[in-house]
C-alpha positions in Angstrom: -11.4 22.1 20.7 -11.2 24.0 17.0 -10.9 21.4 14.6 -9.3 21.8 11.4 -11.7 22.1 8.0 -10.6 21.0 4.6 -12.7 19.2 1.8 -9.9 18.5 -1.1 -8.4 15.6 0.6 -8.6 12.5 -1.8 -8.9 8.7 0.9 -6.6 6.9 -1.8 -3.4 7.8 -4.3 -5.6 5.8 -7.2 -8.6 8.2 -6.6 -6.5 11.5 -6.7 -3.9 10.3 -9.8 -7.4 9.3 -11.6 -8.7 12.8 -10.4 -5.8 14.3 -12.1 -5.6 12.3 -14.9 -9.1 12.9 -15.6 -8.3 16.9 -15.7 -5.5 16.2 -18.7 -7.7 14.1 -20.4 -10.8 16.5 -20.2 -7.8 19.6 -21.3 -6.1 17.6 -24.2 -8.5 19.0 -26.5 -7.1 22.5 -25.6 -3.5 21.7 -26.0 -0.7 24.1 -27.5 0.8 23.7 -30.5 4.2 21.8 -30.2 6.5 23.5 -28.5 4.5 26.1 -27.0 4.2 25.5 -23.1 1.9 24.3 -21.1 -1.7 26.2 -20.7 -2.5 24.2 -17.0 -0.1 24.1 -14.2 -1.3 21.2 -11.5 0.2 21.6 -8.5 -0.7 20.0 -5.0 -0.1 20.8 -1.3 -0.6 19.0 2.1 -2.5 20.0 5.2 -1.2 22.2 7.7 -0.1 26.2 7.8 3.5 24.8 6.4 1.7 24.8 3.1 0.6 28.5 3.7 2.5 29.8 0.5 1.0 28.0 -1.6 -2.1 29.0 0.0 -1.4 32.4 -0.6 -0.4 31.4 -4.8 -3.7 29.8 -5.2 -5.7 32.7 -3.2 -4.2 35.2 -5.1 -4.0 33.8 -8.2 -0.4 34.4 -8.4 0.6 31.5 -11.1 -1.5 33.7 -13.5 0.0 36.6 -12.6 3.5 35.9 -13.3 2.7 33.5 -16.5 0.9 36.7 -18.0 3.4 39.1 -17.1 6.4 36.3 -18.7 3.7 36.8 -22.0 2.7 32.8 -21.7 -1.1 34.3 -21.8 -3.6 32.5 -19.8 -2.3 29.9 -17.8 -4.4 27.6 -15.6 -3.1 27.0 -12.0 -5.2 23.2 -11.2 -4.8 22.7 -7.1 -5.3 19.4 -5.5 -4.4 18.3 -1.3 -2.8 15.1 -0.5 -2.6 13.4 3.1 1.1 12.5 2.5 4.5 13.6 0.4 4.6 9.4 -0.4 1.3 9.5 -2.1 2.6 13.0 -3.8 5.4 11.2 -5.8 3.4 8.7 -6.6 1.7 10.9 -8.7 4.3 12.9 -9.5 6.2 10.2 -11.0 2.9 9.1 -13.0 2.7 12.3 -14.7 -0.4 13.6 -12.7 1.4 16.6 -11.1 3.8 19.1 -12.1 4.9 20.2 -8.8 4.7 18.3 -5.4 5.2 19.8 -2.1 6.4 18.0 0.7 9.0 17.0 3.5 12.8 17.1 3.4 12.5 13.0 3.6 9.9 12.6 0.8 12.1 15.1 -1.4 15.0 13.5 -0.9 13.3 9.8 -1.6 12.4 10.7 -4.7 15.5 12.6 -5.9 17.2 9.8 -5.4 15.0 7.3 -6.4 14.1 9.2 -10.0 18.1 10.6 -10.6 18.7 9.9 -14.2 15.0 9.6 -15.4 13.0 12.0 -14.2 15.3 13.8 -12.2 13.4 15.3 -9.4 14.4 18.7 -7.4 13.6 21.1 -5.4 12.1 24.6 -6.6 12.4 26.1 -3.2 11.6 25.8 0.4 8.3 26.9 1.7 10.0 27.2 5.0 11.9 26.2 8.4 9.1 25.5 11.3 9.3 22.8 14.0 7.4 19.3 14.3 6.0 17.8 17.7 5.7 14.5 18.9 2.9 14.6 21.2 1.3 12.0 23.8 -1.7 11.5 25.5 0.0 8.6 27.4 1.4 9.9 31.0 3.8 7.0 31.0 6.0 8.9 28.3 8.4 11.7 28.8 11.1 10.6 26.1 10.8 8.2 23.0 12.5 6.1 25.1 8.9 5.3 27.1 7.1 4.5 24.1 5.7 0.6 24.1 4.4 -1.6 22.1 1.0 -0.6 23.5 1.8 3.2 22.1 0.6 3.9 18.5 2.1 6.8 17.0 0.5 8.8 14.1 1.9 10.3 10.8 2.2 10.9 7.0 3.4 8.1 5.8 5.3 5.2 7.8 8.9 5.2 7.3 9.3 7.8 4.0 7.3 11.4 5.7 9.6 13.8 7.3 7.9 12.9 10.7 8.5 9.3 10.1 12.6 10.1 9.6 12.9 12.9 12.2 11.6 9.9 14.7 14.3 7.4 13.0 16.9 10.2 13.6 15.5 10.6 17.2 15.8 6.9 17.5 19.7 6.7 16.2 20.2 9.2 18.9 18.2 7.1 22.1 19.1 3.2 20.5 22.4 3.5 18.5 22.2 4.4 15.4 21.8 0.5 14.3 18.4 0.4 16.1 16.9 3.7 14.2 14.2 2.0 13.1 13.2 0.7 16.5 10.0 2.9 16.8 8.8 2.0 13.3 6.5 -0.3 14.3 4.7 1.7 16.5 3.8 4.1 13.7 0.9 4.3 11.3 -0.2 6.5 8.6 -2.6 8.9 9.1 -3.4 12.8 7.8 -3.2 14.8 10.3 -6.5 16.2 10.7 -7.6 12.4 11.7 -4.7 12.2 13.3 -5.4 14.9 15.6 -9.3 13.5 16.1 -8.5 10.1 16.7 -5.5 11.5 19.7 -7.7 13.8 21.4 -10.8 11.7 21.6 -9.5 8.8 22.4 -10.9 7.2 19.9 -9.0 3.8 18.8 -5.2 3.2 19.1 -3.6 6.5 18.6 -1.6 7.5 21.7 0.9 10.1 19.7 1.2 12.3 16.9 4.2 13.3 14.9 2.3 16.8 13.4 2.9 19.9 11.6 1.5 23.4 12.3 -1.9 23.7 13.4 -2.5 20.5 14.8 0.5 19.9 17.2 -0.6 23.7 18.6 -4.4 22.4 19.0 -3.3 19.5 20.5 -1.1 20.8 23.0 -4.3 23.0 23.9 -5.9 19.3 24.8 -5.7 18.1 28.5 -3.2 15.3 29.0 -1.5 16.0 26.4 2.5 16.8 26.3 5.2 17.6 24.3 7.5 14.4 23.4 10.4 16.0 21.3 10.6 19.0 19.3 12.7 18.3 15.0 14.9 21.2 16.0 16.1 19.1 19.0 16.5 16.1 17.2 18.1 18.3 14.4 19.8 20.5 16.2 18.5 23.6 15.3 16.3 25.3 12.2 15.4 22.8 9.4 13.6 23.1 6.4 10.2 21.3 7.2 9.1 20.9 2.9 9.5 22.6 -0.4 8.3 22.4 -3.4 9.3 20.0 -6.3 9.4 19.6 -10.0 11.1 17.4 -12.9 13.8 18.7 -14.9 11.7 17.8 -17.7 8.9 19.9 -16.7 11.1 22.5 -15.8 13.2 22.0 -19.6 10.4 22.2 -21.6 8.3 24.8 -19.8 11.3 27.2 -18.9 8.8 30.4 -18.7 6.2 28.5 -16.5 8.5 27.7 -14.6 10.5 30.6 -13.5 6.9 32.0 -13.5 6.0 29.7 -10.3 9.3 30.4 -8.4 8.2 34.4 -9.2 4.8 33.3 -7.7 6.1 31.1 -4.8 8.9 33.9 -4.1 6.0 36.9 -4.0 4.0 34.6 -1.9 6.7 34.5 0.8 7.0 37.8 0.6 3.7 38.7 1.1 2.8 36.2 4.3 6.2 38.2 5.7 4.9 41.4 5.3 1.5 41.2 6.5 1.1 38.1 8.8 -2.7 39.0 10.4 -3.5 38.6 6.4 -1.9 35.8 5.7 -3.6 34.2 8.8 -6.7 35.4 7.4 -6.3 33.7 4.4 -5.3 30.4 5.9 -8.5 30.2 7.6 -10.6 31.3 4.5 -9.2 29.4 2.2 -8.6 26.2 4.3 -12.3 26.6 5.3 -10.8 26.1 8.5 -12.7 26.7 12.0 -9.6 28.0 14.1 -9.7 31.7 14.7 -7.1 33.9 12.9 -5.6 34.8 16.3 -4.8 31.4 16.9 -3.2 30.9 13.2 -1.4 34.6 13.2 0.6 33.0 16.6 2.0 30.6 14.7 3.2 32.4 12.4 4.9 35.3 14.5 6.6 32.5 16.8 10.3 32.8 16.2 11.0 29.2 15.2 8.2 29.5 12.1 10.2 30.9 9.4 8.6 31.4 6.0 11.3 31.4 3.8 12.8 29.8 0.0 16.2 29.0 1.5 16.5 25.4 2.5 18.5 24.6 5.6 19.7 21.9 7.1 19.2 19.5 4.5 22.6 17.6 4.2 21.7 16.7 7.7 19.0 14.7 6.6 20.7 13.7 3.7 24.0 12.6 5.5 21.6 10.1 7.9 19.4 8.8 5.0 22.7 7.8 3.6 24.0 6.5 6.3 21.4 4.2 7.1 20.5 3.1 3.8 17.3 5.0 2.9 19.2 6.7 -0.3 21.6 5.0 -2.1 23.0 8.7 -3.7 24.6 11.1 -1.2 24.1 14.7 -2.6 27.6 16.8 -2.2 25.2 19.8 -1.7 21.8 21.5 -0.3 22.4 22.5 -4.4 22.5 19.2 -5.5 18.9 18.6 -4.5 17.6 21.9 -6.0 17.1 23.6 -9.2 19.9 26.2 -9.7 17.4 29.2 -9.6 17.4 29.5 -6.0 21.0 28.9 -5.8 21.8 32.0 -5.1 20.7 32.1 -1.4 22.4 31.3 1.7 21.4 27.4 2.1 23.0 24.7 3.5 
């Protein structure tokens, strides 16, 4: 079984926020004058090919590019990887990150939770692509035949985009009163472990809410099935993640800024026009040991669409309402983002 490779993953949010914070510190020396902007950009991703722009922007070198061209000079594009969107914010929110990428749910945690102070939104979307719940137990068909001897991997209990799709799943099996009913069958877990512990059977892990490569590596595993599809639960193409910023970062570095979305926006354009090179550089720059081929079919599946636009985001934002997990109900998909990608088709 190909296993993914990665070696930027940080085991705890206090060694990665120290990590970062070490960075500014070491940099502070270097700072602008006041008022110029900033000469580093930190940004993070997550595992998986979901992250594949950014992948591309970092490979590339695209940050540079477009803070050159905008006359900013020589800008610094710092990249770290983080296990889950929670752990993200954390640092976002502690001032070791300018931009975050994550899940619809983690996005729309923290623009809720930060509306007023550090108002958090969304640059863009780095896409619409599916998310599997897979099992290795034969007993289970539906989310209905899960037990309390199942254990079902993800993110982040109760705040990742898996752990909400499930809740949504389990509004739709329980009632809408019992959507939390599966949580305590979940634990947190990257997905790389994730995947490991599943396939060997090693330990508790009996399912896996994933992301792109895993769920397709798994399903290449014997015994192991399909439990729901987030297009079913959602009822069609959803935004998986995006990318995410403050409107102070965004206010004070106005040139940097529209300098990533230029970067992000080429990098979209780029995996779209050449997919067998964007596959390529997955794999290279992931250090990853699944062949091209395999990445590449990903990519060209219909329902893996690498795009800015978000969509269906009031339909995650109309059940975390609902149900209590934001106390703000945005009016909008524009509500949640920054106005420069306002001018596509979302919803």
């Amino acid at each position: 079984m190909a296993k993914h490779g990665g070696n930027r993953a940080f085991s705890t949010v206090k060694q990665v926020v120290a990590w970062l914070a070490g960075l500014a510190l070491l940099s502070g020396g270097l700072s602008a004058p006041a008022g110029a902007e900033v000469k580093e950009v930190r940004l993070a991703q997550q595992f998986g090919v979901n992250y594949l722009p950014l992948v591309i922007m970092k490979k590339h070198g695209l940050i540079e590019k477009h803070a050159q061209a905008a006359g900013l000079g020589m800008v610094k594009a710092t990249w770290a990887q983080f296990g889950s969107g929670a752990a993200m914010n954390d640092a976002l929110l502690s001032d070791s990150l300018d931009f975050a990428s994550g899940g619809i749910g983690p996005l729309l945690k923290i623009w809720d939770r930060s509306k007023g102070e550090f108002d958090v939104k969304g640059v863009a979307s780095l896409g619409s692509m599916p998310l599997y719940l897979t099992t290795i137990n034969p007993n289970v068909t539906s989310i209905r035949d899960f037990t309390k001897k199942d254990k079902i991997a993800l993110p982040a209990v109760r705040s990742s985009i898996q752990a909400i799709v499930l809740q949504m799943a389990a509004a739709k099996a329980f009632g809408e009163a019992n959507f939390r009913q599966l949580d305590d069958l979940t634990v947190s877990m990257r997905h790389p472990d994730a995947m490991a512990a599943m396939l060997n059977r090693a330990g508790e892990i009996t399912a896996h809410f994933a992301n792109s490569p895993f769920q397709e590596q798994e399903l290449q595993g014997a015994g192991v099935r399909k439990v729901l599809s987030s297009y079913e639960v959602l009822g069609g193409p959803s935004t998986l993640n995006s990318l995410y910023a403050t409107a102070k970062f965004r206010e004070i570095n106005p040139k940097t800024y529209r300098a990533v979305v230029a970067a992000l926006k080429e990098a979209i354009e780029m995996i779209n026009r050449d997919k067998n090179a964007a596959a390529r550089s997955y794999v290279e720059e992931e250090r990853s040991k699944l062949a091209p081929d395999f990445v590449h079919n990903i990519l060209v599946d219909p329902d893996f669409v690498v795009t800015s636009t978000p969509q269906g985001i009031m339909k995650y934002a109309d059940f975390m309402h609902r149900v209590k997990e934001i106390k703000n109900k945005p009016a909008s998909w524009k509500d949640v983002y920054f106005p420069e990608i306002h001018g596509e088709a979302g919803n």
